[in-house]
N, C-alpha and C positions, 0 to 999 in steps of 0.2 A: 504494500500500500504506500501512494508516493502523497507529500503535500505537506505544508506547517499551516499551523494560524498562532493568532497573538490573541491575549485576552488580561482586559482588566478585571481584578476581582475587586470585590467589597467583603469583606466578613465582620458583620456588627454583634456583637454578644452584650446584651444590657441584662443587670441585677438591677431589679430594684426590690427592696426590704420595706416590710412593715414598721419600721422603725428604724433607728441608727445601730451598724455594727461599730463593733471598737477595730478590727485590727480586718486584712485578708492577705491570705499568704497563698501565691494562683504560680500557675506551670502553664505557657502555653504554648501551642503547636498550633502555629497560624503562618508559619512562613513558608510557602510552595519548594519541594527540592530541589535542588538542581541535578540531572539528573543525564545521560547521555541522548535524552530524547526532550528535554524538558529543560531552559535557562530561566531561573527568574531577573530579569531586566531592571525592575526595581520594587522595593518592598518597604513601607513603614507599618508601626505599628502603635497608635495613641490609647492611651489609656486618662481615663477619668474616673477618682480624683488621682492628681500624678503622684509615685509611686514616692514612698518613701526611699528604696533601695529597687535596683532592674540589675539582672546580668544576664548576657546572652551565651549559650555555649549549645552543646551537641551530647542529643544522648546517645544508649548505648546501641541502640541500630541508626546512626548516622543523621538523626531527624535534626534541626534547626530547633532551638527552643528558646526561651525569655522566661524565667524566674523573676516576681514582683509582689514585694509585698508596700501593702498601705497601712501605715500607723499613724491610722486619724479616723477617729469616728465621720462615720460616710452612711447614706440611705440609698443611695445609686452607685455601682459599676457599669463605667462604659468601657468597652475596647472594639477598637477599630484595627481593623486590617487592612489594609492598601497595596494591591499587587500586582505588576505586569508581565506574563510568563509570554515565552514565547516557544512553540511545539510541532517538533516533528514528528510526521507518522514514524512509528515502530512496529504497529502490529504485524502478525504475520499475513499474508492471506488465507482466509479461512479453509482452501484448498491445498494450502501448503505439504508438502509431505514430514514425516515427522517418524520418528522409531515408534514400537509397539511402546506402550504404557508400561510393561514390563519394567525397562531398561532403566526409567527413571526409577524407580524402587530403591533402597538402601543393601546396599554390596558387605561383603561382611567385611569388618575391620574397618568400616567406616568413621570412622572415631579414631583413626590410628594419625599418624604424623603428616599423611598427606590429603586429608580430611577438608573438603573446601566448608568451614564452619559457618559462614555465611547464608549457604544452602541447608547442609546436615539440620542447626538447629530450627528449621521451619519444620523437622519432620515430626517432631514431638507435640504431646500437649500441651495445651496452658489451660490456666481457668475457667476460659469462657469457651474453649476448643476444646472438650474431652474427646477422646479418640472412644468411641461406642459401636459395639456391633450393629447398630440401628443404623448408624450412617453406612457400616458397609453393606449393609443392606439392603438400605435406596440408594449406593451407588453401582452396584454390580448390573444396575439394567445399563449401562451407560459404560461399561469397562470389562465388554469379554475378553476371553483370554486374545494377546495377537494383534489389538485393536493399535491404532495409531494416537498415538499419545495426543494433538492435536484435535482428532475427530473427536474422541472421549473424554477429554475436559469442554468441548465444544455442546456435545450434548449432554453432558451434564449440567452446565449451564444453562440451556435451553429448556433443559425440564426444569430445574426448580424455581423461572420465570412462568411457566406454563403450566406447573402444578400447584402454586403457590400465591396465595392474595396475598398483594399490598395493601396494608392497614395498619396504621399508625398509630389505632386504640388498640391494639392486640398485644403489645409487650413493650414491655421495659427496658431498660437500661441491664437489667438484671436477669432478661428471660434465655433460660436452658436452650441449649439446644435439644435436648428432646422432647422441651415443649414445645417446639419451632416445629419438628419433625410430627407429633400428635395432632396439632392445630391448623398447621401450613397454611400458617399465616403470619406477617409480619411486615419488619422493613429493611432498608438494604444491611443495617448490623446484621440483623437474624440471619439475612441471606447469606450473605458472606459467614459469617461462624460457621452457617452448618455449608457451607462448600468446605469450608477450610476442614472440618471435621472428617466431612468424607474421604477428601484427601489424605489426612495425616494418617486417617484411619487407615487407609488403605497401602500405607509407607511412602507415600507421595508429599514431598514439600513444596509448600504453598503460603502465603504470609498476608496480614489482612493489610489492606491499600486505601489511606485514608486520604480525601477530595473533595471534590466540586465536578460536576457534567453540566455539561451544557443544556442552559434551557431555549432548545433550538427549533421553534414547530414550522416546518413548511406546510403549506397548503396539501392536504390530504395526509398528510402523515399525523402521527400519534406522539404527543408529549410524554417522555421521556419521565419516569416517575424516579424522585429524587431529587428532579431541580429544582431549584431555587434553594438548596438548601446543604448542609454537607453530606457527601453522601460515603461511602464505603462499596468495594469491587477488593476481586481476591487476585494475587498474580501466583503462578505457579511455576517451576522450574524445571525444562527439559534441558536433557543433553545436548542436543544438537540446537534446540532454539533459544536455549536461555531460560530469561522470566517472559514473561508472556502473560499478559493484565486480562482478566475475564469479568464482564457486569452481570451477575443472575438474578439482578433484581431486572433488568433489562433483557436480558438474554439473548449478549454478545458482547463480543471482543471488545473493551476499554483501548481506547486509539486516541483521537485527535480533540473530543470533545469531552474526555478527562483531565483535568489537572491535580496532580497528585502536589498533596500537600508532602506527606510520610508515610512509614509500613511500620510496622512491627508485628507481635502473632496476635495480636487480638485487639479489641477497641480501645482497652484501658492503656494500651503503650501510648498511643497516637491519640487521645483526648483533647480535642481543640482547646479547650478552658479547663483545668480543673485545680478547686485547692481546699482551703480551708477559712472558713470566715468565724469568728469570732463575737459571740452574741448573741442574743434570745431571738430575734425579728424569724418569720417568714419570707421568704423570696418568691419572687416573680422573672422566669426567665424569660427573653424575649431574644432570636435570633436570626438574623435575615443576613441572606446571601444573594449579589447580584454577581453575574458574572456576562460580562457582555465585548464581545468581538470583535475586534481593532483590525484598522488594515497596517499597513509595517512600517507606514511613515506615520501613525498615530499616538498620539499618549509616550512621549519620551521627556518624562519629569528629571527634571537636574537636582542633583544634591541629594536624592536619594541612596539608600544603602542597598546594594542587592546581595 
């Protein structure tokens, strides 16, 4: 697949409290990565009320992050994101050829000194990814033996967009994946977990991919569920292709109207906002994402940090 595009994001995250907090101590992952398919061009990030302390560094899977605490009684947090990425295709074609599914599996002595660990630890559990016979279960319609590694993460994607409601009253922040799998119903988190579940389940690594897609409708086509908002898609790693990004809440290939923030194995690494605030009050979250398409001589802010 050949072509770029450029895109400004917005990412707005407002708290407001029923009352005054004393203190808030936040972690965030709002800066798009750069990435061999993916430049971000320029980036800030405002916060309101301003911090008492910020320091910017990188976590343990390579993400961009901003640590910031406020020591000042506050009723409102605002943070704002501001970002201009610029994107080349990467995907494969969906025809591409690919080794059997097989091959990608874990070799024994895996773990030994020439161990690519980068790959190796996507193949294990985490928290919100338990490795469960259920998930190999609804993936083996999607991975006979033999099959081309490409074809059957392809339709595995395609089923659990086509077997699966989008519903956003349906789970939490906290819902199993086997209640994902009982109910088959959710949203791109849920999708994503129980890919990545099936996957690890079945010795395949695979890492969850935290973004923004494009909210793109042409005339006759079908809006894209997930836009306007952050979304999550799984990437998986073959021998011969690499990583290779899949959407199953969409069900297909993550390409050119993805913009990848960060990965790690599951939501809690890559958490746009999260921390700890201090004080009795109630909150109200509120969060909006614009993400809208630039042509290459558009939006080139000076003084910015990329």
């Amino acid at each position: 697949m050949d072509g770029n595009a450029r895109y400004h994001v917005t990412h707005q995250t407002r708290y407001a409290y029923s009352g005054k907090v004393t203190s808030a101590h936040q972690l965030a992952h709002l800066k798009p990565r750069n990435t061999h398919w993916q430049t971000v061009e320029s980036h800030t990030l405002d916060i309101e009320p301003n911090p008492t302390e910020r320091a910017e560094g990188v976590d343990y899977f390579g993400n961009d992050v901003v640590r910031f605490m406020i020591d000042a009684p506050h009723q409102v947090l605002n943070v704002v994101a501001r970002s201009v990425v610029e994107l080349d295709a990467h995907a494969p074609d969906a025809a591409a050829g690919s080794p059997a599914w097989e091959q990608a599996l874990a070799a024994p002595g895996v773990w030994g000194p020439d161990a690519d660990l980068d790959v190796e630890q996507y193949r294990v559990a985490s928290p919100m990814v338990p490795l469960l016979e259920e998930s190999i279960d609804y993936a083996r319609a999607s991975f006979a033996p033999g099959r081309p590694w490409l074809e059957a993460l392809l339709d595995l994607t395609c089923r659990i967009h086509a077997e699966f409601r989008y519903d956003p009253k349906a789970t939490t922040l906290t819902t199993q994946v086997r209640e994902v799998l009982e109910h088959r119903r959710g949203v791109c988190q849920d999708f994503a977990h129980l890919m990545l579940s099936c996957l690890r389940s079945l010795g395949l690594p695979a890492r969850y991919v935290s973004g923004y897609v494009l909210n793109h409708v042409s005339p006759g086509t079908e809006r894209l569920s997930g836009a306007d908002a952050s979304h999550a898609w799984v990437a998986a790693h073959c021998p011969r292709l690499g990583w290779v990004a899949f959407d199953p809440t969409n069900g297909k290939l993550a390409d050119l109207e993805f913009v990848t923030l960060g990965w790690g194995r599951e939501f809690s690494d890559v958490t746009p906002l999260c921390g700890v605030v201090l004080g009795g009050a109630r909150q109200k979250l509120t969060v909006a994402v614009d993400v809208q398409p630039l042509a290459n001589n558009e939006f080139r802010p000076s003084g910015a940090v990329a």
